[in-house]
ZADO-1210 file (C-alpha; in nm, 4 decimals, padded with zeros to 6 digits):
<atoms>
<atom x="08.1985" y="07.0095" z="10.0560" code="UNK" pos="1"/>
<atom x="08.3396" y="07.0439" z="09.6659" code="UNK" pos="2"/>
<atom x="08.2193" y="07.4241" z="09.6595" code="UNK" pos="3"/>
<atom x="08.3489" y="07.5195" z="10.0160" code="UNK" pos="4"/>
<atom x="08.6296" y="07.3087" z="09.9087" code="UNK" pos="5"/>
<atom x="08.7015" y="07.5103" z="09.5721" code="UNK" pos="6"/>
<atom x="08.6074" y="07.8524" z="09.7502" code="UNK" pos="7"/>
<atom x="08.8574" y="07.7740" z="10.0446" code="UNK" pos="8"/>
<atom x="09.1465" y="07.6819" z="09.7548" code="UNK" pos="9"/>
<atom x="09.0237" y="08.0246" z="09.5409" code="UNK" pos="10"/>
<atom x="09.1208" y="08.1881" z="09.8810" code="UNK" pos="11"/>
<atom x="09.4416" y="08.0669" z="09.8978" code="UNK" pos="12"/>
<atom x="09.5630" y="08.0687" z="09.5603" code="UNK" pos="13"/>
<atom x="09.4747" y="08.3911" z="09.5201" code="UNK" pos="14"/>
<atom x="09.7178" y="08.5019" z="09.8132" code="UNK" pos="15"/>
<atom x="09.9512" y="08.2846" z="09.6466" code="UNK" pos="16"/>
<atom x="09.8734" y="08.4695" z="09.3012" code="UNK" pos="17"/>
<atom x="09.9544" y="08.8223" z="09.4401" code="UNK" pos="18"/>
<atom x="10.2813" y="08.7294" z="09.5955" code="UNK" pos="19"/>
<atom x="10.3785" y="08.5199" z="09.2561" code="UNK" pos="20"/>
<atom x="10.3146" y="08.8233" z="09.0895" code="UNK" pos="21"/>
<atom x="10.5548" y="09.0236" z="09.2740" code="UNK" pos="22"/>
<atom x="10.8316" y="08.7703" z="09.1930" code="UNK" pos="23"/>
<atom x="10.7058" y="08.7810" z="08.8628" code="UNK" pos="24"/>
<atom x="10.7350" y="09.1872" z="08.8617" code="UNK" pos="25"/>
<atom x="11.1043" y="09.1336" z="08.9605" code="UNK" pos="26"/>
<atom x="11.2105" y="08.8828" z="08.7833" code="UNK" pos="27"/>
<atom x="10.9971" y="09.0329" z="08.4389" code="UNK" pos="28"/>
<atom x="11.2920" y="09.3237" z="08.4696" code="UNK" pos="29"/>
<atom x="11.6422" y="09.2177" z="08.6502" code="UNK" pos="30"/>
<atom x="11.6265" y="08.8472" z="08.5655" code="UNK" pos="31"/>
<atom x="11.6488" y="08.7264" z="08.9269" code="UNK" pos="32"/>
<atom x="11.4445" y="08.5866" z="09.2055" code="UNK" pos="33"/>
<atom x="11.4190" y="08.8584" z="09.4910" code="UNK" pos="34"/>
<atom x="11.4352" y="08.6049" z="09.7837" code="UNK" pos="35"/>
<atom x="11.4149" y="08.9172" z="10.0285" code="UNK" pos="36"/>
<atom x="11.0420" y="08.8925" z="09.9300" code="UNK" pos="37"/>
<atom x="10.9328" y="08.6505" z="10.1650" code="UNK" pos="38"/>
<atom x="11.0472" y="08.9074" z="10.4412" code="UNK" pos="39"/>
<atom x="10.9066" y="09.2402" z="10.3106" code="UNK" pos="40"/>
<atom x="10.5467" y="09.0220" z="10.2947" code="UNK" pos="41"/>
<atom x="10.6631" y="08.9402" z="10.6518" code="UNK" pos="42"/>
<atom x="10.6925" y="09.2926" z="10.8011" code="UNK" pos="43"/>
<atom x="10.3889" y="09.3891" z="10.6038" code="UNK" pos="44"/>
<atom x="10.1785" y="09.1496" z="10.8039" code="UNK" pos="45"/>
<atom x="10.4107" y="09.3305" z="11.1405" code="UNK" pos="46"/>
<atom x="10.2787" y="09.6701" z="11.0220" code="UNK" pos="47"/>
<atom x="09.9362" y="09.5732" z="10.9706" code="UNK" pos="48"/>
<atom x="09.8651" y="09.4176" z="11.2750" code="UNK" pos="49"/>
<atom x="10.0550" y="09.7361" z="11.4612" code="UNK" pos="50"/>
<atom x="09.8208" y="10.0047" z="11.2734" code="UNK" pos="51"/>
<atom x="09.5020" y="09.7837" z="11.3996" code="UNK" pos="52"/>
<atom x="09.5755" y="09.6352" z="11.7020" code="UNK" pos="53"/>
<atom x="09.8176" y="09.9158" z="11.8604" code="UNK" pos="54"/>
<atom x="09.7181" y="10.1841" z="11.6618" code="UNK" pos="55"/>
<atom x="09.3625" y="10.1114" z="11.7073" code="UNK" pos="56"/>
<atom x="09.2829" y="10.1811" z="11.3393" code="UNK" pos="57"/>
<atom x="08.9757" y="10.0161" z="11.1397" code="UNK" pos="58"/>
<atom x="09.0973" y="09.7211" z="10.9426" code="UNK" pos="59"/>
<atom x="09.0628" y="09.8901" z="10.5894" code="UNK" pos="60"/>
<atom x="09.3426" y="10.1680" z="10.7308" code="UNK" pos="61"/>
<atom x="09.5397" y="09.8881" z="10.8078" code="UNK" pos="62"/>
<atom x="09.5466" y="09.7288" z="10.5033" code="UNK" pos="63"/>
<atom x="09.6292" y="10.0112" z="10.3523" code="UNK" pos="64"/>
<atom x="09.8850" y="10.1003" z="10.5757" code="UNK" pos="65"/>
<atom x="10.0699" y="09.7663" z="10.5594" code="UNK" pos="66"/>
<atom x="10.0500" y="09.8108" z="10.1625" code="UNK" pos="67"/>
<atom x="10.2258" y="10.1946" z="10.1492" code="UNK" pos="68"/>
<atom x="10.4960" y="10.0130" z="10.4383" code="UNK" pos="69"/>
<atom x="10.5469" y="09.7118" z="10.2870" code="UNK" pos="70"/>
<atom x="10.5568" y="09.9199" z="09.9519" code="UNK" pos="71"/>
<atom x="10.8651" y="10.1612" z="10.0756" code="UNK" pos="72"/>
<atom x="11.0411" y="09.8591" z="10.2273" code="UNK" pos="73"/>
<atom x="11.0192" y="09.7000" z="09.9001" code="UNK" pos="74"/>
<atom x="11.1805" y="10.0139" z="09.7319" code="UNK" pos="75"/>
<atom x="11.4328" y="10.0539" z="09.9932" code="UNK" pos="76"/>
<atom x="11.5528" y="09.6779" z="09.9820" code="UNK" pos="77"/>
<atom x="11.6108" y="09.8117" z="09.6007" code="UNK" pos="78"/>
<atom x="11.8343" y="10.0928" z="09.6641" code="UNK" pos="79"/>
<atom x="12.0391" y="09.9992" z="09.9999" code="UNK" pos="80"/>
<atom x="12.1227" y="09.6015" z="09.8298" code="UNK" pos="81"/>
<atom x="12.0696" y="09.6007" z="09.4559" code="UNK" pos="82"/>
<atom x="12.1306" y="09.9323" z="09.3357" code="UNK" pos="83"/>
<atom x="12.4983" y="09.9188" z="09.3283" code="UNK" pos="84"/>
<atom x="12.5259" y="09.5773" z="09.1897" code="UNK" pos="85"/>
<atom x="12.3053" y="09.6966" z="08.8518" code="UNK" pos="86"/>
<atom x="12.5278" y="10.0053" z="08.8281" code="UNK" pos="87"/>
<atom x="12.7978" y="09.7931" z="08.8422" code="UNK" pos="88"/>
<atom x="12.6383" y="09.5681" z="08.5547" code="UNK" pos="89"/>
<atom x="12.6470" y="09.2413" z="08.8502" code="UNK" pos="90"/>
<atom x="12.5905" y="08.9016" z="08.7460" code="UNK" pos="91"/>
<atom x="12.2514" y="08.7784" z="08.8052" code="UNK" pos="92"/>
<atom x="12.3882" y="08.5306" z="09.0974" code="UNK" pos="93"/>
<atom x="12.5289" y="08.8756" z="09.2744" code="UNK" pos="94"/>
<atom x="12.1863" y="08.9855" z="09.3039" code="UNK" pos="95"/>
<atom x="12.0740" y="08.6413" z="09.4899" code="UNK" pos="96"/>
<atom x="12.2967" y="08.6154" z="09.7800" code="UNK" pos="97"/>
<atom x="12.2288" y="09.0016" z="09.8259" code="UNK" pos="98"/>
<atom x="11.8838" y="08.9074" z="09.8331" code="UNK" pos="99"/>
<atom x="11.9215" y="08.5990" z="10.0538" code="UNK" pos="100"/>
<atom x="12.1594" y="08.8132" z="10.3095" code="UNK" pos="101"/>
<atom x="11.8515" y="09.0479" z="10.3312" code="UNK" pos="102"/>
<atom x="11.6234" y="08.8198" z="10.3884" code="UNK" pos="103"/>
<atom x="11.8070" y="08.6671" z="10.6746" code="UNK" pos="104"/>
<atom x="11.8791" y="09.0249" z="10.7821" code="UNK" pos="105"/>
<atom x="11.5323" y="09.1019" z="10.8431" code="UNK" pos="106"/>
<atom x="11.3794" y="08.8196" z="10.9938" code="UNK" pos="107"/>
<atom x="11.6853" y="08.8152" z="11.2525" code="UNK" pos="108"/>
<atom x="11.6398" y="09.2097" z="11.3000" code="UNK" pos="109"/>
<atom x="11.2892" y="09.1414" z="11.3974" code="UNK" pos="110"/>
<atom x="11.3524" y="08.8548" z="11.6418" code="UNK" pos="111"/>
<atom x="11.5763" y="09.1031" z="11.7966" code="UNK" pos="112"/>
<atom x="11.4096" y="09.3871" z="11.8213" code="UNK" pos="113"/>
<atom x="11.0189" y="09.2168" z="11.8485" code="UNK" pos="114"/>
<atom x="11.0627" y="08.8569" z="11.9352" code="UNK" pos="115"/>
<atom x="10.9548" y="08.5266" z="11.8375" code="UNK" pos="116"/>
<atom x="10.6306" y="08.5747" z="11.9529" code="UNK" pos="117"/>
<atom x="10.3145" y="08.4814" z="11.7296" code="UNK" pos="118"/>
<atom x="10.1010" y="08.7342" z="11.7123" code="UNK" pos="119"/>
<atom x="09.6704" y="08.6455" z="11.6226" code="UNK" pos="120"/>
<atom x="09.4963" y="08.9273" z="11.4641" code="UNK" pos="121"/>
<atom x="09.1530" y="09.0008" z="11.5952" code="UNK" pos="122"/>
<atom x="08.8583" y="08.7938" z="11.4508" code="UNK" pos="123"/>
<atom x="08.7642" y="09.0599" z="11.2156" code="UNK" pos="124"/>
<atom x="08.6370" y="08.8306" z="10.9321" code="UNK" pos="125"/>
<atom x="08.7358" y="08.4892" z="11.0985" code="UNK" pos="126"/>
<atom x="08.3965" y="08.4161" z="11.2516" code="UNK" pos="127"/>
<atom x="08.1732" y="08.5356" z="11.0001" code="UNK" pos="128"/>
<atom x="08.0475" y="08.3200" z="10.7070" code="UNK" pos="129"/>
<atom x="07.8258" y="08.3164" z="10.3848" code="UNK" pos="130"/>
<atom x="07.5251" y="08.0286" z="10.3511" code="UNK" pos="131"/>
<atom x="07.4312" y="07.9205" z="10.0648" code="UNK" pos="132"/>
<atom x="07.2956" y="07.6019" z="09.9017" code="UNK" pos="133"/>
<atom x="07.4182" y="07.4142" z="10.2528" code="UNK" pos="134"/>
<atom x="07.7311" y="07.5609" z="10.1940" code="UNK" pos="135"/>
<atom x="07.8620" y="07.7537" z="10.4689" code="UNK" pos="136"/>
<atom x="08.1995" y="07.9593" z="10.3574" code="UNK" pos="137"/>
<atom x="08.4035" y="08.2043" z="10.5259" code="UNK" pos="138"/>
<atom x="08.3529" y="08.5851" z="10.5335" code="UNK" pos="139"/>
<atom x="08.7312" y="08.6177" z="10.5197" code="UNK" pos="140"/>
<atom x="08.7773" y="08.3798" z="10.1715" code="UNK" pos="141"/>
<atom x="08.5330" y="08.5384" z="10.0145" code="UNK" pos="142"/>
<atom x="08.7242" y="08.8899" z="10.1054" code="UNK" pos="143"/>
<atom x="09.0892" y="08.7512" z="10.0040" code="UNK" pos="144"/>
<atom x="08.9559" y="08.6196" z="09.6592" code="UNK" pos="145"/>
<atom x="08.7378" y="08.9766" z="09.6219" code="UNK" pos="146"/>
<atom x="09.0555" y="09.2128" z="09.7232" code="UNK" pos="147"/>
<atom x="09.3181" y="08.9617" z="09.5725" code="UNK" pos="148"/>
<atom x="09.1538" y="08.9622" z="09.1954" code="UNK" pos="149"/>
<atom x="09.0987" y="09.3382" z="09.2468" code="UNK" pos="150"/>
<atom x="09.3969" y="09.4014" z="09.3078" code="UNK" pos="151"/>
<atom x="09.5718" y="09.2073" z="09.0082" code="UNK" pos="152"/>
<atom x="09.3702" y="09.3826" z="08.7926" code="UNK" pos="153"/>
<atom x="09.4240" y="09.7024" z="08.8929" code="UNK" pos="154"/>
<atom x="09.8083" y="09.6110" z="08.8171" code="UNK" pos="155"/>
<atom x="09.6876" y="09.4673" z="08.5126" code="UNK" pos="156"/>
<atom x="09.5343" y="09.8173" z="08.3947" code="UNK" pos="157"/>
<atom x="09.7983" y="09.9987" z="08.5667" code="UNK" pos="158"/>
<atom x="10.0882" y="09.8485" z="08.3388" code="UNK" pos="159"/>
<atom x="09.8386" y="09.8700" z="08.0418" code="UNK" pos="160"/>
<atom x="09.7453" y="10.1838" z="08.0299" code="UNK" pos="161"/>
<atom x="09.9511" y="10.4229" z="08.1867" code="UNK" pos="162"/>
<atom x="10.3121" y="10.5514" z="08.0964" code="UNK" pos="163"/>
<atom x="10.4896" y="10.3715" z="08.3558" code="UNK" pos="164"/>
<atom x="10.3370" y="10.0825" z="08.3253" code="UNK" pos="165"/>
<atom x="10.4009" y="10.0891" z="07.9526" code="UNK" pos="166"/>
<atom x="10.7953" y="10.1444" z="08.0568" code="UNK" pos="167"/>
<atom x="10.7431" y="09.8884" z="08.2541" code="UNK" pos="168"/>
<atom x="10.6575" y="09.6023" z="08.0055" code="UNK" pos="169"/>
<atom x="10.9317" y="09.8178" z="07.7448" code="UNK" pos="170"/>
<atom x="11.2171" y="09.7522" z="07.9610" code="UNK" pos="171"/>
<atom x="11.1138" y="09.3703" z="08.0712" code="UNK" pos="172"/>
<atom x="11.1612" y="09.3077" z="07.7304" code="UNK" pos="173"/>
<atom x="11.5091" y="09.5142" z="07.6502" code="UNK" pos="174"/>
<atom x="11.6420" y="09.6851" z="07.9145" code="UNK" pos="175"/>
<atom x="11.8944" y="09.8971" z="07.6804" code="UNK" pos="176"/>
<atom x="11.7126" y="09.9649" z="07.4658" code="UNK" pos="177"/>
<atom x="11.4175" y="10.1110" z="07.6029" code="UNK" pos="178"/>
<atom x="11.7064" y="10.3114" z="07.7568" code="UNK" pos="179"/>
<atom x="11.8088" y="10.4410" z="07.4106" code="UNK" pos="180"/>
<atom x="11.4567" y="10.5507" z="07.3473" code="UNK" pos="181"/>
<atom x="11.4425" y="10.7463" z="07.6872" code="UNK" pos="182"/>
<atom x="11.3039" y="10.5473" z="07.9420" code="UNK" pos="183"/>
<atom x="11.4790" y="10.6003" z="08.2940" code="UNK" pos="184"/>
<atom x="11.5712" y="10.2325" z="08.3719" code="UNK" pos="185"/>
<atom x="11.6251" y="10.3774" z="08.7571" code="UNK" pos="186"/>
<atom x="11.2974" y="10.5413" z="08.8006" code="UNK" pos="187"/>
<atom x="11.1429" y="10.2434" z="08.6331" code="UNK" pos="188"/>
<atom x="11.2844" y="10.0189" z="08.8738" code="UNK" pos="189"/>
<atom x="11.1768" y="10.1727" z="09.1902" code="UNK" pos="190"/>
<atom x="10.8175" y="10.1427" z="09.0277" code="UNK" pos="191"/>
<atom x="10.8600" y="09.7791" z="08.9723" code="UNK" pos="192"/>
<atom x="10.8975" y="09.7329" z="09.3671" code="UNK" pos="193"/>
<atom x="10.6892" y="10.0112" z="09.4694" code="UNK" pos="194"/>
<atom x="10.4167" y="09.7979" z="09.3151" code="UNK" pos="195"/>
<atom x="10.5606" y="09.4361" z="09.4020" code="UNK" pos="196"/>
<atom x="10.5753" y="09.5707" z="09.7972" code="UNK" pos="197"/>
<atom x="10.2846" y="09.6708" z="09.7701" code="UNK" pos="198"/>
<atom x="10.1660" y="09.3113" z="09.6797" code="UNK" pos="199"/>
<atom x="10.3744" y="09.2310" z="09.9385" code="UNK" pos="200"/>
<atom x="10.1295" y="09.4397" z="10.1935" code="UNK" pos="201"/>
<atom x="09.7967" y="09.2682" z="10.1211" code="UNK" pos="202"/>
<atom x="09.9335" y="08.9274" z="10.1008" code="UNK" pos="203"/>
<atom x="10.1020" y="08.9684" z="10.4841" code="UNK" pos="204"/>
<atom x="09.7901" y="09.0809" z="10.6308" code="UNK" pos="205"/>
<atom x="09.5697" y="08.8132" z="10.4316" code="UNK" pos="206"/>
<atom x="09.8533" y="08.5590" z="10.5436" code="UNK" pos="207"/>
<atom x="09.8228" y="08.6956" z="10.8555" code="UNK" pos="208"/>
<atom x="09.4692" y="08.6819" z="10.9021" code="UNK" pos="209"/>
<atom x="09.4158" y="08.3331" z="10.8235" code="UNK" pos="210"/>
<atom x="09.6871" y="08.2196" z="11.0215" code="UNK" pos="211"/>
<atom x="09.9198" y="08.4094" z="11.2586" code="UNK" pos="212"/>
<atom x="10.1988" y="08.6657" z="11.2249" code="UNK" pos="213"/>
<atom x="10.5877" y="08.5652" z="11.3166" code="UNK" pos="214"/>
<atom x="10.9360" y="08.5944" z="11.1914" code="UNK" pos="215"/>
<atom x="10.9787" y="08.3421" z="11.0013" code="UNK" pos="216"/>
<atom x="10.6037" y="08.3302" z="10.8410" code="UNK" pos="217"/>
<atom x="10.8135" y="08.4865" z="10.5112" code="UNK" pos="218"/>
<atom x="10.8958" y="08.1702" z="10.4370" code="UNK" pos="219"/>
<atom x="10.5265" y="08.0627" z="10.3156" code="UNK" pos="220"/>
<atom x="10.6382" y="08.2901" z="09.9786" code="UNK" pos="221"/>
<atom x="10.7983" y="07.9504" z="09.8958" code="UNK" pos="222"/>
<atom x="10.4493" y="07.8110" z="09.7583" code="UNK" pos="223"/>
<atom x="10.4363" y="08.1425" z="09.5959" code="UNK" pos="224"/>
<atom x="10.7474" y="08.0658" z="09.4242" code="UNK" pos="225"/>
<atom x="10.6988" y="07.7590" z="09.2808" code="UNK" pos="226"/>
<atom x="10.3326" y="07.9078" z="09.2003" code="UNK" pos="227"/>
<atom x="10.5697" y="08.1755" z="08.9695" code="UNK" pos="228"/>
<atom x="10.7967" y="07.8971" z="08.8484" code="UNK" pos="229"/>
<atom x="10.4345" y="07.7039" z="08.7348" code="UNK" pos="230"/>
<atom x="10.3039" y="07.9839" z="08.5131" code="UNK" pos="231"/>
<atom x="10.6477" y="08.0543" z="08.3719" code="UNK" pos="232"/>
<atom x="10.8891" y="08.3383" z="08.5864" code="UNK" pos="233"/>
<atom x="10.8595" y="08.6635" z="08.4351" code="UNK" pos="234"/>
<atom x="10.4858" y="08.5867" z="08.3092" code="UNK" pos="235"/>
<atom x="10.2364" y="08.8348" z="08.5121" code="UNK" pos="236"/>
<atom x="09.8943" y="08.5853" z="08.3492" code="UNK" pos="237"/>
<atom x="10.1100" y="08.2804" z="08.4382" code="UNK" pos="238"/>
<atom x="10.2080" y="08.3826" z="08.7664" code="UNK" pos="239"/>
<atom x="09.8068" y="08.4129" z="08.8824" code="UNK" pos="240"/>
<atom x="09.6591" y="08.1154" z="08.6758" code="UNK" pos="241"/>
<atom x="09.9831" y="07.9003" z="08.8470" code="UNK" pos="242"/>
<atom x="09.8807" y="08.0766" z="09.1839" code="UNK" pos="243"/>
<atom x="09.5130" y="07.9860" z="09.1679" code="UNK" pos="244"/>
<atom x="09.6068" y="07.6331" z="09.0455" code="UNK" pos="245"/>
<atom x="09.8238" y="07.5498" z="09.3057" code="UNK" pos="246"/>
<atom x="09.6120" y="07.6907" z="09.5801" code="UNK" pos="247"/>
<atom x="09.3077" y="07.4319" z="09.4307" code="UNK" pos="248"/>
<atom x="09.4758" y="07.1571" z="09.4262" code="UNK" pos="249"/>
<atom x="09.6697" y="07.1814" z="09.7502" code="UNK" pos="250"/>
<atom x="09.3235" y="07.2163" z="09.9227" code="UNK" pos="251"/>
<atom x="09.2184" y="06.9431" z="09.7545" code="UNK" pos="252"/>
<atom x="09.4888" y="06.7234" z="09.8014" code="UNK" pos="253"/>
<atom x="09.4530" y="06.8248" z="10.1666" code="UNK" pos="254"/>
<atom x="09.0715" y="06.7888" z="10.2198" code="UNK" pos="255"/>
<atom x="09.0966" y="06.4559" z="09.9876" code="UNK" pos="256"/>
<atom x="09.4183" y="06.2702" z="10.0467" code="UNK" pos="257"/>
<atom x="09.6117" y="06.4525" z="10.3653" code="UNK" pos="258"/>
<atom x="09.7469" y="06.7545" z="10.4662" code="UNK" pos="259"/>
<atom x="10.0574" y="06.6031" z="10.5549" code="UNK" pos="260"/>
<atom x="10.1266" y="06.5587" z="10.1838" code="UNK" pos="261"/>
<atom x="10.0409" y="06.8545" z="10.0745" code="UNK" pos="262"/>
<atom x="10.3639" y="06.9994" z="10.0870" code="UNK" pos="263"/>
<atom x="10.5285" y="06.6746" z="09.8807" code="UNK" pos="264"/>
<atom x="10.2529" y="06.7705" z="09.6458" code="UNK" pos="265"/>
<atom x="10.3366" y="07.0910" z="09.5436" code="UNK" pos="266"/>
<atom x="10.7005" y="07.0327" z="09.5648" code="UNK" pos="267"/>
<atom x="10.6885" y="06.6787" z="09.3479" code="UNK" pos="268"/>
<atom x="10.4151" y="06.9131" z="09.1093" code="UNK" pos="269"/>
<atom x="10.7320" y="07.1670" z="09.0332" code="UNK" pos="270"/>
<atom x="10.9590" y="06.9232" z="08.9619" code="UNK" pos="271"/>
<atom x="10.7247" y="06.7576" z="08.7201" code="UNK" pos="272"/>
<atom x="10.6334" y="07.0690" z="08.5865" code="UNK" pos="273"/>
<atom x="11.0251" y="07.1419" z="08.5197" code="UNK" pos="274"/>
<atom x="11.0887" y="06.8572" z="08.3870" code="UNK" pos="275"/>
<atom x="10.8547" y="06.7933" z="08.0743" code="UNK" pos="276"/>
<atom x="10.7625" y="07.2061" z="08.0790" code="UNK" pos="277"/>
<atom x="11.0667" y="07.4049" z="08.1674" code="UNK" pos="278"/>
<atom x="10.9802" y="07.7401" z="08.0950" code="UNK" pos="279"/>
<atom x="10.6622" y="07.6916" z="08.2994" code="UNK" pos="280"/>
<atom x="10.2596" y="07.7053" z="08.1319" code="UNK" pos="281"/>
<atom x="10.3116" y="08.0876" z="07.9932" code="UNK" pos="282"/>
<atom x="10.7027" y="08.1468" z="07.9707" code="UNK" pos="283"/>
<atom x="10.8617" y="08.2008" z="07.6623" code="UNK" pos="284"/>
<atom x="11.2433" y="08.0463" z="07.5661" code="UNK" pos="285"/>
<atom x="11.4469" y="08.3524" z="07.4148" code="UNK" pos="286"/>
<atom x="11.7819" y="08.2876" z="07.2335" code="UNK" pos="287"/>
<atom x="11.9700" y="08.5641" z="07.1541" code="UNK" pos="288"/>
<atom x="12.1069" y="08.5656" z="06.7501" code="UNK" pos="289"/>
<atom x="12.3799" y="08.7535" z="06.6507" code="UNK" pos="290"/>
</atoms>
């Protein structure tokens, strides 16, 4: 039961991880929360479930599908409501209610246009499990933590090693002045949510998998917000250790207490959190000297 228990909470939190790593992305560069990120995670689970169920495709196209979709979304809700607020040097709260507008956008665009339907993706993975030691854990967990830690490291290495990535981490740290020294703030940009939509892409059909896809399913990104506020905003390690960690104990709390608190818990565990560590486990407090 502890093992399955752990496993099942690994799952979880690492679904959690990937999408507090996009806000993390985000945040890391233009100093706000992209709220619209709940909905891009959204219509990747829509596209996903399209390119396998109506499409017909095997489930590895699919995923990958759903991450290039969710991936161009991501870039486009960039350019079409953010663009023209960083040009225009926008406060930080600009960016916010643009984001929020989108979000509420989108999930209202697809209850017109698809419905309000819920929508159950085959049982691809669902029904088959791993046995060990009397332990009897799902094929599908064992997949999400696999594909989930895979993926954050290929970020990882990505931002390491190559020359974007290193433009990356040079402008989350001064914006202008990585400018100055010739690094294309715009291009750089449309890399940070290239890569946080496509994020976005594996956790929808993971989210979707283990549950069910709908409009407002977005919404879930909320745990994966507070799992970014945990680990500090802006902190790619802090925003997958306070993924994993909040995934744990939420299935604990649920498989030891009640699932109907589970939800107080994580809540009451970010205002806790805030309160005695306000920059989160890995964020750092800058103060600007002149």
């Amino acid at each position: 039961m502890l093992v399955q228990t752990l496993v099942t909470g690994l799952a979880i939190g690492g679904i959690y991880a990937l999408m507090a790593v996009g806000y993390s992305l985000v945040f890391s560069i233009l100093n706000f929360s992209n709220f619209a990120y709940g909905s891009i995670i959204m219509l990747g689970a829509y596209i996903g479930y399209y390119l396998l169920m109506e499409m017909g495709m095997p489930i590895y196209l699919a995923i990958f599908g759903s991450i290039v979709g969710a991936a161009f979304l991501c870039l486009a809700n960039e350019r079409l409501a953010y663009s023209t607020l960083r040009k225009r040097n926008a406060p930080s709260l600009y960016f916010m209610i643009s984001a929020m507008g989108t979000s509420i956008f989108l999930e209202n665009f697809v209850y017109a246009t698809i419905g309000s339907r819920f929508y159950a993706f085959p049982e691809v993975l669902t029904q088959q499990n791993i046995s060990f030691g009397g332990v009897s854990i799902g094929m599908l967990d064992v997949f999400a933590i696999v594909f989930s830690f895979t993926a954050i490291y290929a970020l990882h290495y990505f931002l390491q090693n190559s020359r974007t990535g290193i433009a990356i981490r040079a402008a989350s740290y001064d914006m202008q002045v990585s400018q100055l020294n010739g690094v294309n703030i715009a291009k750089t940009i449309g890399w940070v949510f290239l890569l946080a939509g496509a994020l976005a892409g594996i956790s929808g059909m993971f989210l979707g998998m283990k549950y069910m896809v709908y409009p407002t399913m977005g919404w879930i990104t909320n745990k994966a917000y507070i799992a970014a506020v945990i680990g500090g905003l802006g902190s790619l390690p802090g925003a997958v250790v306070g993924g994993l960690l909040l995934g744990v104990l939420e299935t604990f709390v649920s498989a030891y207490v009640s699932s109907v608190v589970r939800d107080v818990f994580s809540f009451s565990l970010l205002v806790i959190l805030l309160l005695v560590l306000p920059t989160g486990l890995f964020g750092k407090f800058l103060e600007e000297k002149v």
